[in-house]
N, C-alpha and C positions, 0 to 999 in steps of 0.2 A: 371525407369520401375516400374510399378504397380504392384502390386502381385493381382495374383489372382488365381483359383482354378484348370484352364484348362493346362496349360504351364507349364513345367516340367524345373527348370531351376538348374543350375548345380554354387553352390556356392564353388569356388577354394579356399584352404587355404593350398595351401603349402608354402609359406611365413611366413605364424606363424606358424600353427600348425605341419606343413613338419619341419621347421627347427629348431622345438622343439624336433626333434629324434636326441637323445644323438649324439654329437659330429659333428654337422652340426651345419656351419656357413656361410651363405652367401654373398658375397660381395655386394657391390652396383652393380658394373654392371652385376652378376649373377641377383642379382634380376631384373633388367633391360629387360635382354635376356628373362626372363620365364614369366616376364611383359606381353614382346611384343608375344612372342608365344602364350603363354594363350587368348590374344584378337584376335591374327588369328585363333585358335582352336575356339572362338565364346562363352568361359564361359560368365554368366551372373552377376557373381561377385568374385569379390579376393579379402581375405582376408591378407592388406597385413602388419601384426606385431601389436604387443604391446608396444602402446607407452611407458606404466611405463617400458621398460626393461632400456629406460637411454637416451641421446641425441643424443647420434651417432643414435639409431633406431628411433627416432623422428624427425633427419633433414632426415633420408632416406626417410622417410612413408609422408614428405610433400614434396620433391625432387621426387617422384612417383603419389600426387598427382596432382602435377603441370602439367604433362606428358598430363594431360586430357584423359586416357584410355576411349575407347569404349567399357565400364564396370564398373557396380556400385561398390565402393571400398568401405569393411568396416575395423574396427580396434576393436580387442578386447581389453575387459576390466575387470577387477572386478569390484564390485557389491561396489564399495568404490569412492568416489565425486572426490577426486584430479585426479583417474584412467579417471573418464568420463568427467570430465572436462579439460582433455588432448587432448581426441578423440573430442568433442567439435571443440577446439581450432584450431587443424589440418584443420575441415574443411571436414572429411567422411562423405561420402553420406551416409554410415548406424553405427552405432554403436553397437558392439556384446556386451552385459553385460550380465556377466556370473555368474548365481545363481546356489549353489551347493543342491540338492534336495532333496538329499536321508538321509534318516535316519543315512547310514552308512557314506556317507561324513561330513553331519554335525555335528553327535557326534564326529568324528577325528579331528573337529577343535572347541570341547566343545561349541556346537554349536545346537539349535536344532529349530522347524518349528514355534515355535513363533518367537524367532529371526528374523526370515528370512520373517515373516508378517510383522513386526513391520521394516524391513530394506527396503519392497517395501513401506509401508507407508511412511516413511524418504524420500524416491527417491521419489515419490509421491508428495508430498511436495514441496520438489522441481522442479518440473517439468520438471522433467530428460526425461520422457517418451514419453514427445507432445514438448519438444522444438528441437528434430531431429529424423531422423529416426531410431527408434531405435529397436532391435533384442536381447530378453531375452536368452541365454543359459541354457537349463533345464539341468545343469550339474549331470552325471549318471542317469538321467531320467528311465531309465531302468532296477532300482533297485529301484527306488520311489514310496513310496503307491501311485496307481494309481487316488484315489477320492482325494487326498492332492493332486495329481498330478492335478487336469482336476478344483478344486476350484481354485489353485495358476494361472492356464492360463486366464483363465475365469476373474480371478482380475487384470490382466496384462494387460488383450488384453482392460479392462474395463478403465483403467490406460491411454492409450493410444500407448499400445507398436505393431507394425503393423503384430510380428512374436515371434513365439517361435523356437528355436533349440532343437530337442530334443534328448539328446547326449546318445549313449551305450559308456558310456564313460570308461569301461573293457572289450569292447564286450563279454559282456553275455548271448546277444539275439541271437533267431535261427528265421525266419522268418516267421516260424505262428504266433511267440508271438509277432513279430515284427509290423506285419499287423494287430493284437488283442488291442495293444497300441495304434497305428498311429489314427486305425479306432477310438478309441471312442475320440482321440482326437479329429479328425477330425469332427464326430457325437454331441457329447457332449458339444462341448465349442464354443463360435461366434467367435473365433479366425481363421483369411483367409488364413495368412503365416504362413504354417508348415516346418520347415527344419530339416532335419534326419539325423543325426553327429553318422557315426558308426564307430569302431575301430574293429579291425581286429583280433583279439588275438584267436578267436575260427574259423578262416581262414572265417568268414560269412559277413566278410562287404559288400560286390556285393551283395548276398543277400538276406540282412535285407533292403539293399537300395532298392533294386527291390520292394520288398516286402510293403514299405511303400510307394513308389509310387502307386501300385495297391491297398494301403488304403486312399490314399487321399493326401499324403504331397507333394509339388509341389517345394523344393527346396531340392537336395541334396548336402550335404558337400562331398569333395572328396581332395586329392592330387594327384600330380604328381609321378606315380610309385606307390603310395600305401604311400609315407612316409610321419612317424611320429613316434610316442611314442611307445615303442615297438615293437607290430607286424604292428602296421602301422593302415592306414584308406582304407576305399573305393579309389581306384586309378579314378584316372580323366577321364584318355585316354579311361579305360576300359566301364565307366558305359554308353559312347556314343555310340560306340558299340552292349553293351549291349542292351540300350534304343533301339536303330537302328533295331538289329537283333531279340534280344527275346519279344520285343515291339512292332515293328514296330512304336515306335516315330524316327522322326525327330528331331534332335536335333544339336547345334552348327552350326558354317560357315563353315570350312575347316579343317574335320577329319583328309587328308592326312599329316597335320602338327605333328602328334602324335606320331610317330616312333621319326623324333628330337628333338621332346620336350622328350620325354622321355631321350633321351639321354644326352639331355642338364642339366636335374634335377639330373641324376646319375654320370655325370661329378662334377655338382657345389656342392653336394652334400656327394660324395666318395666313391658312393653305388651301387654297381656292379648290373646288371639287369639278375636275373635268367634265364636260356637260356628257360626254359618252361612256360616263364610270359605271361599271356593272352594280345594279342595284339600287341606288340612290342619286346618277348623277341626272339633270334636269330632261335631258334628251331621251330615257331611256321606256318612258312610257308613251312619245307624243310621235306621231303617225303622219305620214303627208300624204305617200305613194295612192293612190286613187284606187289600186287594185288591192293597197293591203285594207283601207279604210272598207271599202265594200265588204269584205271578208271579216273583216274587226266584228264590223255592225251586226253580222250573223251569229261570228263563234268568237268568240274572244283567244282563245287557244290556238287561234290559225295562224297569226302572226306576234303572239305577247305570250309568252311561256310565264314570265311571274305577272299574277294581279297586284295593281302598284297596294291597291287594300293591306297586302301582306305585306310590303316596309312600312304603310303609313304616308303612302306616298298620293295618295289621293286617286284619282280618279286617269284612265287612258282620253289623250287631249288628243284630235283631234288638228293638225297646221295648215294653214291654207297659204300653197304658194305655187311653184310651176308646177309639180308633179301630183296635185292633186287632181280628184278626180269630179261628178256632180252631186256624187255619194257622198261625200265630204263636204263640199258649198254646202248643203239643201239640208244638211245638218246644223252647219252652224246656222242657217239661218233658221231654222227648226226653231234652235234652242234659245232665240230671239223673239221668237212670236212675229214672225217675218215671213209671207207669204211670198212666194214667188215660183212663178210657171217654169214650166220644163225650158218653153222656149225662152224666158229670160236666164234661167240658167246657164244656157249657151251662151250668152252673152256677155255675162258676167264671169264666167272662166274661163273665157279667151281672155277678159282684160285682165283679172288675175294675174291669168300665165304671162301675159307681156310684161305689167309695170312687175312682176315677182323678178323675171331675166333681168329685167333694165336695171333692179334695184339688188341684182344679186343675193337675195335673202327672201324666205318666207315672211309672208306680208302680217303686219298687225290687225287687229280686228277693226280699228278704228279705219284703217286703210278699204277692207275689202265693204266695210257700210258706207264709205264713202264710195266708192264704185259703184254699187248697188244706186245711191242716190243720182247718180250723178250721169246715169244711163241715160240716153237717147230718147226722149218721148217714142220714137216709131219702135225703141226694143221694147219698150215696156207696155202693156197690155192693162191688164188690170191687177193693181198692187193692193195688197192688202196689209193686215196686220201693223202694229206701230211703231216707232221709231223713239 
């Protein structure tokens, strides 16, 4: 696939960069499974490991090349010859080398911006640049003087490298500042492929990601769930979504695959999915409020901006606890084949709402038919329907 400035395309790296979040390790056929989901979700590349970590991840990363995905697959590297001359070897359609930018990275590793002139001239030389497709990593980009920043591209892209990354590799960034960077990259340097690597730490990687696509950059990094190093990166599932709803881009094959792939990441992975996670976590289609339910029942669009249909996520639930309403009771009992008058209704969402307080939680189903039963002969009138 070409890069170019129109097409907004979503670069996956939870395979390295996901399972670079302390204490994640995943097997071959975990990465197999999230392989195959990711190319029915429609990503545009996966990023799938680092060769240098050893041989076991270098027969996986050509055991997944073989596979022949419908998706361009790269492999990260350092900015060091044996590192790219692995990725090379393997046979990745792109090659991630990763330059550390910032003042404060490279003094931590006694380390500073002639160095890192004189180590694209090295790679230069050898013509690490133009003999594959290759993707420079602007690592911490977002703490780099920005004119060292937009010369060092400008020499890269001049080198022959087809794309920069350019990483909040502590997320630091809020999203004007985010759009203030992207844009002059995007204005300022002949460089075509911009990809935007945000980390999550200040809860902004959605978006700083948004935010750089409405500056120019046309590939964003993302994982599955969000994971990674710390607080994580831009999640996958969501920025589609996103794209979709606060965009209106089109983007990917088959959203509906997002609710299992999330789950399938948070299984192989050990990392439980917060029930208030955007997109797929448990809370994010189920309703209580009595005023939104009434309103649900009418227009679905009133209070539910995505249909759970488009992750996969099944159907908008319905909770019955203090905040509900009769709109809500007289449903679930509806969908029980469970008749009951207006005026038992009253009845039973007062007791609802008590034992819901007492017990601090929205009630089970089994609980609120037990109420139901368990009504007063003088509230109940004439009952119908079965049990």
């Amino acid at each position: 696939m070409e890069p170019g400035k129109n097409r907004i395309r979503i670069a996956d790296t939870t395979l390295r960069d996901g399972e670079q979040a302390p204490g994640v390790v995943f097997s071959f056929r975990d990465k197999v499974n999230i392989a195959l989901m990711l190319e029915q979700l429609g990503v545009d590349e996966v990023e799938i490991g680092t060769p240098a970590i050893g041989p076991q991840e270098r027969q996986d990363i050509a055991r997944l090349i073989a596979m022949d995905f419908d998706f361009d697959i790269s492999c990260w590297c350092r900015a060091v010859e044996t590192d790219i001359d692995e990725c090379i070897a393997l046979g990745a359609d792109i090659i991630n080398i990763s330059l550390p930018v910032s003042d404060i990275l490279l003094g931590s590793m006694n380390k500073d911006r002639n160095w890192l002139m004189k180590l694209v001239d090295r790679l230069t030389a050898r013509q690490y640049f133009t003999l594959n497709k290759v993707s420079i990593g602007l690592q911490d980009a977002s703490r780099a003087d920005i004119n060292f920043l937009l010369h060092l591209t400008d020499t890269i892209h001049a080198n022959g490298a087809f794309r920069v990354r350019f990483a909040d590799t502590v997320g630091v960034l809020h999203p004007m500042r985010t759009f203030q960077l992207i844009s002059r990259l995007r204005n300022e340097t002949g460089i075509e492929a911009i990809e935007f690597h945000g980390h999550n730490d200040l809860g902004m990687a959605m978006g700083n990601s948004i935010a750089a696509v409405e500056a120019g950059a046309n590939y964003i990094s993302t994982t599955v769930n969000g994971l990674g190093e710390r607080a994580g990166n831009c999640a996958t599932e969501e920025i589609y979504f996103a794209l979709k709803h606060a965009m209106n881009l089109e983007c990917g094959k088959d959203l509906t695959v997002a609710n299992d792939l999330s789950r399938v990441v948070a299984a192989a992975s050990k990392r439980l999915i917060p029930a208030n996670k955007p997109v797929t976590g448990s809370m994010v289609y189920k309703h209580e409020s009595g005023i939104h339910v009434d309103c649900l029942k009418r227009n679905r669009n009133s209070y539910q901006l995505i249909d759970p249909s488009e992750s996969g996520a099944g159907t908008i639930e319905f909770v019955i606890g203090k905040h509900s309403g009769s709109s809500a009771l007289k449903s679930f009992f509806n969908s029980r084949n469970i008749i009951v008058s207006d005026a038992e209704l009253i009845d039973i969402l007062a007791a609802v709402k008590e034992l819901s307080v007492k017990l601090g939680r929205s009630l089970k189903s089994s609980e609120v038919i037990n109420i139901y039963r368990t009504m007063p002969p003088s509230a109940v009138n004439d009952r119908g329907g079965n049990l």
